[in-house]
KETORDREN-711046 format. One line per field, with one value per residue (C-alpha): residue in three letters; chain; x negated, y, z. Coordinates in steps of 0.001 Angstrom, whole numbers, plus 500000, padded with zeros to 6 digits. Layout:
BEGIN
resn = (ALA ...);
chain = (A ...);
x = (X ...);
y = (Y ...);
z = (Z ...);
//
This chain:
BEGIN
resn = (UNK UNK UNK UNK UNK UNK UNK UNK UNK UNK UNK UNK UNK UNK UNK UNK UNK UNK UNK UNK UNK UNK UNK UNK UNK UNK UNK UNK UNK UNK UNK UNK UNK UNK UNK UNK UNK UNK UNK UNK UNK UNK UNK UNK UNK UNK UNK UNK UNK UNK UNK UNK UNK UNK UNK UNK UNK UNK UNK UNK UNK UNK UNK UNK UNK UNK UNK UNK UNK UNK UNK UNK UNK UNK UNK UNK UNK UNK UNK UNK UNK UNK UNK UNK UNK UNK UNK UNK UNK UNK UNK UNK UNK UNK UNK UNK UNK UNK UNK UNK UNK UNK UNK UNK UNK UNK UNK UNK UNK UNK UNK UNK UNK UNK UNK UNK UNK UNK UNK UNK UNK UNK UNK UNK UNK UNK UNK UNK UNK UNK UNK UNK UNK UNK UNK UNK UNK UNK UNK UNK UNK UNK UNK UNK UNK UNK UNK UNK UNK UNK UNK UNK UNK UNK UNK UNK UNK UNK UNK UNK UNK UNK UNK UNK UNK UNK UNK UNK UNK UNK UNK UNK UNK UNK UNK UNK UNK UNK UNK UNK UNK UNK UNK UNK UNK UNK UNK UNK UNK UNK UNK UNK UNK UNK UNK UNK UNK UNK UNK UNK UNK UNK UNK UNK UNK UNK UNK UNK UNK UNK UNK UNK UNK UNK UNK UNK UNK UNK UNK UNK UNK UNK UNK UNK UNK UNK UNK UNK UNK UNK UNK UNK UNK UNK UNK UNK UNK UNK UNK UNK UNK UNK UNK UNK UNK UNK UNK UNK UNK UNK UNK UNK UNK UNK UNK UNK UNK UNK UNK UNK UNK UNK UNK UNK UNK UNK UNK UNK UNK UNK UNK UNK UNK UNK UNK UNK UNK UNK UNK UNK UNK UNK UNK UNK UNK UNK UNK UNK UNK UNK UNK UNK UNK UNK UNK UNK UNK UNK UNK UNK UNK UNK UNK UNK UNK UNK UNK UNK UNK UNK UNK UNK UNK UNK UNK UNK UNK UNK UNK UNK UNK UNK UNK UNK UNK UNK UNK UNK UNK UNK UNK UNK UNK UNK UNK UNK UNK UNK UNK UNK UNK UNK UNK UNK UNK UNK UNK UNK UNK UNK UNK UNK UNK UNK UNK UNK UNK UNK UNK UNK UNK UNK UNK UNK UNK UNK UNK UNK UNK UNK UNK UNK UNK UNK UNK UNK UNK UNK UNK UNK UNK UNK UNK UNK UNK UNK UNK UNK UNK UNK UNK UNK UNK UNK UNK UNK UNK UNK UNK UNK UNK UNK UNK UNK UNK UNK UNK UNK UNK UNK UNK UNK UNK UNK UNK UNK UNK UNK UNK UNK UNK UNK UNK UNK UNK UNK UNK UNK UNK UNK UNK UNK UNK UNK UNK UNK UNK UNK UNK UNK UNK UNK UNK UNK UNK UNK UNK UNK UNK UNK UNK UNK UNK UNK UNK UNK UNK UNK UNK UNK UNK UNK UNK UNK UNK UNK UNK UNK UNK UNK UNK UNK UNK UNK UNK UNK UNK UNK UNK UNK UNK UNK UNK UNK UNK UNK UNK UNK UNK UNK UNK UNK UNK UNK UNK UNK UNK UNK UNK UNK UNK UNK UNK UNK UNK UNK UNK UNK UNK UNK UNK UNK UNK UNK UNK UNK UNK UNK UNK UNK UNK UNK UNK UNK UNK UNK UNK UNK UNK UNK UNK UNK UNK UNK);
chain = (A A A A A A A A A A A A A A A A A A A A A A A A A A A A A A A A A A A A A A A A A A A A A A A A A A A A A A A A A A A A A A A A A A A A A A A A A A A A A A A A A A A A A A A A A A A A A A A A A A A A A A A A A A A A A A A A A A A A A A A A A A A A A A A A A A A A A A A A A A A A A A A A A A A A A A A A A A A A A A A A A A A A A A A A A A A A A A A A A A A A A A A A A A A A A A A A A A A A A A A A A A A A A A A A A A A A A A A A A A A A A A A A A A A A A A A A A A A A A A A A A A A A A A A A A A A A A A A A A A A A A A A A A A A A A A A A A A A A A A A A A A A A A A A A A A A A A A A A A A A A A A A A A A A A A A A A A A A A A A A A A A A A A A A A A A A A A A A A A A A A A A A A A A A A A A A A A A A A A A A A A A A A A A A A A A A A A A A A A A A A A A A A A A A A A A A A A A A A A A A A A A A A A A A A A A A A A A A A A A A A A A A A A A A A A A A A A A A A A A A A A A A A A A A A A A A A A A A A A A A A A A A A A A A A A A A A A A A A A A A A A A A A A A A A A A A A A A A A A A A A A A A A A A A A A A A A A A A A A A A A A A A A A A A A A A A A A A);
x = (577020 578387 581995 579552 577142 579758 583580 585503 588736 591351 594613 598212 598077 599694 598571 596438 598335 596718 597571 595355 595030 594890 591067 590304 589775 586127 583696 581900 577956 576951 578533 580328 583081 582077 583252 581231 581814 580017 579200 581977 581419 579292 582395 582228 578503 578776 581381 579895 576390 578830 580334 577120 576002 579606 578788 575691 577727 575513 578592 582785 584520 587253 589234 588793 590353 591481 592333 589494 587129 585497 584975 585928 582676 581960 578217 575529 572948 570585 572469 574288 570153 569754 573377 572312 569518 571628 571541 575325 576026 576699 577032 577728 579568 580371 583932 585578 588008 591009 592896 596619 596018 600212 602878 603486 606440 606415 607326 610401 613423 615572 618057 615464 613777 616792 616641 619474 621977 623668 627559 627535 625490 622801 620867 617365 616217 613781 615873 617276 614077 612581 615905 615529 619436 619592 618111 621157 621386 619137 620120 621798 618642 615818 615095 613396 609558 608620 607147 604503 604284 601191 601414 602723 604850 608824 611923 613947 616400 616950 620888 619727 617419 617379 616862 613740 612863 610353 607705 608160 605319 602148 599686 596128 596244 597525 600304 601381 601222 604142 604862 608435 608090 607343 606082 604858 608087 605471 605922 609557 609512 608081 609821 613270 612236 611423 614184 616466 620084 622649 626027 626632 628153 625162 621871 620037 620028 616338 614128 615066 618444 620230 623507 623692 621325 620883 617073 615715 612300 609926 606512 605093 601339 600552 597187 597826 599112 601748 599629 598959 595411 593729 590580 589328 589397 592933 594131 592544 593692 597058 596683 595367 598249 600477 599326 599584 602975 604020 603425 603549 602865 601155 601628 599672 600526 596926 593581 589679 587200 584825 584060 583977 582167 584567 587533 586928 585863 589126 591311 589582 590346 593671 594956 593092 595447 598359 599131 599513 598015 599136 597757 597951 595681 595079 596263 592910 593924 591101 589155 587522 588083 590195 590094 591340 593307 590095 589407 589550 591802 595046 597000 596271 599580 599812 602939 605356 607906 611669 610833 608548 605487 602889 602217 600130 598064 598093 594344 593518 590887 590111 591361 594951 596786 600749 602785 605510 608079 606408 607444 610820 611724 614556 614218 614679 612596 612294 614912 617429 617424 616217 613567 612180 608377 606184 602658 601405 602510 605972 605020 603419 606437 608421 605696 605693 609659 609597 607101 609012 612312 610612 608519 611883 613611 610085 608501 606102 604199 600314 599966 598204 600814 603514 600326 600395 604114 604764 601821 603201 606170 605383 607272 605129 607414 609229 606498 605147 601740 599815 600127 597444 595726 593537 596518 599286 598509 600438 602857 606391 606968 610173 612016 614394 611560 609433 612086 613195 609509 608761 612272 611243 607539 607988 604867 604057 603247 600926 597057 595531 593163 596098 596296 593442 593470 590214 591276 591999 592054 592214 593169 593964 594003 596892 596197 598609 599312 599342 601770 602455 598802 595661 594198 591777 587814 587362 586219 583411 584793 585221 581870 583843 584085 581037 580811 578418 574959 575710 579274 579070 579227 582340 584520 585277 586502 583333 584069 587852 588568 585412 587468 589719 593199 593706 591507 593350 592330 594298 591346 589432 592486 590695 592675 594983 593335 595870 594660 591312 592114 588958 586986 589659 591914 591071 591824 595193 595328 595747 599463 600146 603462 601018 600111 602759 603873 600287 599726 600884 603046 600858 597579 595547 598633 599367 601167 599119 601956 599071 597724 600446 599765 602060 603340 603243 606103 605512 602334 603129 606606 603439 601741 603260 607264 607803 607490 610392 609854 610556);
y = (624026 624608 626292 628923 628935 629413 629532 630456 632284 630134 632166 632166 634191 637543 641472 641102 642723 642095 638296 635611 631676 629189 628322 624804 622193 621961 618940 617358 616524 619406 617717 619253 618296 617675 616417 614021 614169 611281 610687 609027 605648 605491 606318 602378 602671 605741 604756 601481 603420 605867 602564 601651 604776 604847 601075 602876 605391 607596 609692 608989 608602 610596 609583 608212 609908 606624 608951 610897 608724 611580 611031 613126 612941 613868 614115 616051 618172 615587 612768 615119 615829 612012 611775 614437 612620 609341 608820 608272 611596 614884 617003 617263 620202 622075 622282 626045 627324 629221 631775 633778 637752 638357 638923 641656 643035 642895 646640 646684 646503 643362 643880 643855 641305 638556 637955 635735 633096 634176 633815 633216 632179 634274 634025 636125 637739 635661 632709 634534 636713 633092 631726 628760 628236 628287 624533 622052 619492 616470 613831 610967 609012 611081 611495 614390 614870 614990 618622 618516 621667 621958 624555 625021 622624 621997 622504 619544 620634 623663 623452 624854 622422 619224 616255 614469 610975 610204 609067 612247 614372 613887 615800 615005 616841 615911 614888 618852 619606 617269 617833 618221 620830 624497 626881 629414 629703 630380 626838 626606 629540 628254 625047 627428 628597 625360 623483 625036 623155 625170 625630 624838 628198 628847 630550 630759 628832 627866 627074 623415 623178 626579 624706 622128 619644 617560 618262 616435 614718 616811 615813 617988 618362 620237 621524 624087 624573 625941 628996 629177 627862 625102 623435 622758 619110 619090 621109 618196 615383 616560 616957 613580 612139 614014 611939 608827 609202 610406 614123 615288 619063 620643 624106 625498 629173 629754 630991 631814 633369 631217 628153 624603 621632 619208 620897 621748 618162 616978 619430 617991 614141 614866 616858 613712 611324 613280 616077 619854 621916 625595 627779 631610 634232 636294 639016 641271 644454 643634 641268 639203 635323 633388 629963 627190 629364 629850 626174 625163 622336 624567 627211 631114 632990 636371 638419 640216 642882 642356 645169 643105 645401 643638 644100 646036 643750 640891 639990 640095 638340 635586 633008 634437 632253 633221 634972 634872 636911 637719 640727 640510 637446 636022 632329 629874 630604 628610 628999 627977 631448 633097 636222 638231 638060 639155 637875 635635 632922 633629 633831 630380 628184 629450 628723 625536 624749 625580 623023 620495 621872 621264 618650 616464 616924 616137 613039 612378 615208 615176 617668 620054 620064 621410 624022 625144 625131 627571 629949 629755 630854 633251 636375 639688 641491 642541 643714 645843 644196 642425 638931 637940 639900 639514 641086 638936 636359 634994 636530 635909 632428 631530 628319 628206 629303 626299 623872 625269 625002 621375 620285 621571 620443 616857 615972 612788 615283 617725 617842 614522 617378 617721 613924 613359 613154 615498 618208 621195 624840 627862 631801 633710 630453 630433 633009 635028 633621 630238 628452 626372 625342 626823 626581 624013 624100 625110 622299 623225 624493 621341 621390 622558 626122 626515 629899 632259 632728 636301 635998 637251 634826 636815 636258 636011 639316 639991 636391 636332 636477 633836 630710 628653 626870 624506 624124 620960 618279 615453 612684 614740 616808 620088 623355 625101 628417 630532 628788 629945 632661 632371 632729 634964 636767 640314 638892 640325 636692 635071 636311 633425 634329 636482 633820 631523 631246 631123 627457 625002 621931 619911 621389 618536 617386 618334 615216 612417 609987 607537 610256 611987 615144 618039 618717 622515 623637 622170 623691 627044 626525 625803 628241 631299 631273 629653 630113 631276 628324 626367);
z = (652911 656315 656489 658590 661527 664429 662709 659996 659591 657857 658473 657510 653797 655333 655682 658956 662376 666174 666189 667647 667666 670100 670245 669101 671905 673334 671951 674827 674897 672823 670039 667203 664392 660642 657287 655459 651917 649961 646196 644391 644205 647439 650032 651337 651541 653329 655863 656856 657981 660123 661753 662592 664296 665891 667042 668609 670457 668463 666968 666965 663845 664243 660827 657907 654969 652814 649383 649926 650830 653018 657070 659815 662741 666338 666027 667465 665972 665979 664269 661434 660483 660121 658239 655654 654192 653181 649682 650000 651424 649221 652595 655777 656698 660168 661088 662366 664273 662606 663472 662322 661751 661824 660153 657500 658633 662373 662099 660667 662971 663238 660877 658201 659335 659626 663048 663883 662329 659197 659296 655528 653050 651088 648431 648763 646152 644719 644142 641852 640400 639590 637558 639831 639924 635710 635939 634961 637216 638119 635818 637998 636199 637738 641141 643392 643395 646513 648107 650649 652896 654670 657190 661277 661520 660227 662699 661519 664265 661756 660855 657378 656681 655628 658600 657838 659003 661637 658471 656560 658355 659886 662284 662572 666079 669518 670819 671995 668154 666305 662651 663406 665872 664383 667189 664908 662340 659412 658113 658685 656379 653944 654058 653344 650436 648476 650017 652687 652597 649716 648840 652951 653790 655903 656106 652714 649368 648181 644951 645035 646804 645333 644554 646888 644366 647733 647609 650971 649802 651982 653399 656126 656883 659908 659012 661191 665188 666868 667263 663681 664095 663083 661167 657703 658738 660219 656876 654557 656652 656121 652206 652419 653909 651587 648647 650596 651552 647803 647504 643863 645000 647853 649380 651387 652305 654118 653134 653915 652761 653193 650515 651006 648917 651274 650589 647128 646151 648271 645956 642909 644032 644258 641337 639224 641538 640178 642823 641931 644503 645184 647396 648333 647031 650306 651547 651667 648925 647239 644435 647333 646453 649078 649415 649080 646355 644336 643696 640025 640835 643062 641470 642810 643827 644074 645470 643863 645326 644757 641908 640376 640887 643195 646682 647799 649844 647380 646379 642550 641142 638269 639722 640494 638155 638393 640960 643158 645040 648542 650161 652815 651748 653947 655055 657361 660899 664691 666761 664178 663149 659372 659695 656541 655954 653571 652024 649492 652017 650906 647169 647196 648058 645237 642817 644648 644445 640746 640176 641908 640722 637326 637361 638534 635203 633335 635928 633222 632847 634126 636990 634276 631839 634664 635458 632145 631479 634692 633619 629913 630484 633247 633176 632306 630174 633436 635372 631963 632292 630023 628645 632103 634315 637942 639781 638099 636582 634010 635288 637544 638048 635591 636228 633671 630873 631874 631539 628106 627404 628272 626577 623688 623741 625445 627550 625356 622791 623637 622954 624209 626222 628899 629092 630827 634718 634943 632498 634142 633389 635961 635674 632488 630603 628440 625181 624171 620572 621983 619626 621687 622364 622066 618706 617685 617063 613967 611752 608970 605655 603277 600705 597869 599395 601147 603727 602210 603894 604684 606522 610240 613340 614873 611928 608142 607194 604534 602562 602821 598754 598780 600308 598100 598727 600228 603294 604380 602506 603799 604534 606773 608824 608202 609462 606760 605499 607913 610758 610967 613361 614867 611287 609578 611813 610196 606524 604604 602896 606504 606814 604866 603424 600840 599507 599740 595849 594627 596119 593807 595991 593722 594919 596596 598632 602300 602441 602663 604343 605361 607201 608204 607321 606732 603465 602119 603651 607048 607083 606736 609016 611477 610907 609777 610071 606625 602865 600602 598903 601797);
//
């Protein structure tokens, strides 16, 4: 699939004003820019046939995207025909200009909008709506995971940020667009939020730096110019060198509407390398699926207002996943000055410092199981919604609820499900009885209590006084009676505590130490808040 015929709009994640981009520089020779994305296993295969064609002066290889595996080509029409119908190629797909629509709040007047050096420091609101500075400190033991912030650019001459080496960026354009340089302010924005210098008496505190933790392990990407343009190819050469230089998260506070099988396989690739991706939901008003937020494999924001209620022009659809505070927010801006903005932009990098800010006191958790923690623990109470919704999410990102989460529920021992690399879940996911995981397959009543021929395929209500105790014989690690939620969620008997004193402890026992099973009590302290036997 091509991105589209002539471009595609890839812009900034903010409400659209009368902005434009820089146009992308001309190809010569009626030739055009592509990304080859090959078949895993055939990325060598694939690559050495472009060499050849390159040795030919038949196309230029413009990069090679090691992680990846995927190719970045200047090819003409005729060539990218012959390239398509390798056996080692899964498409070939036309790269497009991008473009910035504006800023939300352009309107407002400057003393809204920040302009300016602060004399003091400030915390914006969403610091504290996110309980980002409840965290304890990093452990002396554990070090910083490392943030990548793919975007315009980074002012590391910013007095509020912190000074980043010459290896801590990368830009896959010329030599007018450097990492370090911002000329649009939207990624030094962004930047602020996840890690702007605090407890410094200047500017603003941030996600991962509120009280002066001495958070300075950024990675910049400039997918995008100083003009706040750029390409699908420049955007995934950047993630691409995030992972190589150590990224554990990506944002990426930009969006399309368009969908990509490069860009989506590139996402995939690197959330099984370990990376948690996190991306803004648009900025449209509407249920229209922006990308790359919409990928399985990266985490939807949506925005919140300092109220809690979302913003207006935050998009809502089933793949927004969580959200994040995104209208006004106060950061960090070119010039060495701080400017309020507003957008899903501004909501993703607070997700995206939480998951760092997390993830640092938990290093060995699989990029899923910090994905889950931050949507299961998701504030909705606050916002009076639902448990999940299309225009929440899960709900407000909560630091200091995912960290009393994964203490509680170590990484090592959750379901073996979130301990594979290619697991991965997206949108309303977590259910709302999730205790603290969701439930497992029901396994088929043991033969001494058979289900009756007549009981219905959505539950168990009609043979309820039918099934016998117990239901968790210990040599086949069948579920106990109260957990068939799925089978019996409308029966009286499935409180458990009913029933509680009519189970003998003797009763075929639920504890089998060679199994490990759980004994009576444990079972029910499981499963329904405990006997008063127990």
């Amino acid at each position: 699939m091509k991105f589209t015929t002539l471009s595609i709009a890839l812009v900034l994640a903010l409400a659209p004003t009368l902005g434009y981009a820089e146009p992308l520089p001309e190809t010569t020779n009626g030739s055009e820019v592509y990304v080859v994305d090959f078949y895993d296993g055939q990325e060598a295969a694939g690559n050495e046939y472009l060499k050849g064609l390159a040795a030919e002066n038949k196309i230029k290889i413009l990069q090679v995207l090691g992680v990846l595996g995927d190719a970045i080509i200047e090819a003409p029409e005729s060539e990218v025909l012959q390239i398509r119908e390798q056996l080692s190629v899964k498409v070939v797909e036309e790269d497009g200009e991008m473009e910035i629509l504006g800023w939300v709040d352009e309107v407002q007047p400057d003393y809204l909008r920040g302009r300016g050096r602060s004399l003091a420091e400030d915390t914006p609101y969403g610091i504290n709506m996110v309980n980002a500075a409840d965290l304890p400190n990093l452990p002396s033991n554990k070090s910083w995971k490392k943030v990548c912030v793919v975007d315009t650019g980074y002012e590391n001459s910013h007095p509020d940020l912190p000074t980043l080496d010459t290896a801590d960026g990368y830009s896959p354009y010329d030599t007018t667009q450097k990492w370090d340089v911002d000329g649009q302010g939207h990624g030094t924005h962004c930047a602020g939020t996840i890690g702007a210098i605090g407890d410094n008496n200047v500017g603003v505190d941030s996600v991962m730096n509120t009280y002066g933790s001495g958070f300075e392990k950024f990675f910049i990407g400039k997918g995008l110019t100083n003009g706040g343009s750029g390409s699908w190819a420049g955007v995934i050469s950047a993630m691409n060198a995030c992972e190589t230089n150590g990224a554990s998260v990506i944002s990426m506070s930009l969006g399309g509407s368009s969908s990509s099988t490069s860009f989506r396989d590139a996402a995939k690739t690197l959330f099984e390398k370990g990376v948690l991706l996190i991306a803004a939901a648009g900025n449209g008003s509407s249920s229209r699926f922006s990308y790359p937020a919409s990928y399985d494999h990266i985490m939807s924001v949506a925005a919140v207002a300092s109220n809690r209620m979302r913003a207006s022009f935050s998009q809502y659809n089933n793949q927004v996943e969580i959200s994040g505070p995104g209208v006004s927010v106060k950061s960090t801006y070119r010039g060495g000055t701080y400017r309020n903005l507003s957008g899903t932009s501004m909501a993703t990098p607070h997700v995206a410092g939480v998951a760092g800010l997390v993830w640092s006191h938990f290093p060995d958790c699989k990029p899923m199981q910090i994905r889950y923690a931050l949507s299961k623990t998701a504030n909705h109470e606050d916002s009076n919604q639902n448990r999940c919704n299309a225009q929440y999410g899960h709900g407000v990102v909560d630091a200091k609820a995912a960290y009393d989460f994964l203490k509680a529920n170590p990484c090592n021992s959750w379901p073996d499900d979130f301990k594979d690399d290619e697991f991965v879940k997206t949108g309303c996911y977590v259910p709302a009885d999730d205790t603290p995981w969701p439930s497992p397959s029901p396994v088929a009543p043991p033969s001494s209590t058979p289900a009756p021929s007549s009981a219905p395929i959505d539950g168990c209500e009609g043979w309820c006084d039918m099934v016998t105790v117990p239901w968790k014989p210990a040599s086949s690690g069948a579920l106990a009676k109260c957990d068939w939620t799925d089978y019996c969620n409308k029966c009286p008997e499935c409180t458990c505590k009913s029933w509680c004193s009519d189970i003998p402890v003797t009763d075929v026992p639920w504890n089998a130490t060679s199994t490990g099973g759980l004994s009576k009590c444990g079972t029910f302290e499981s499963f329904c808040a405990g006997c008063n036997e127990c």
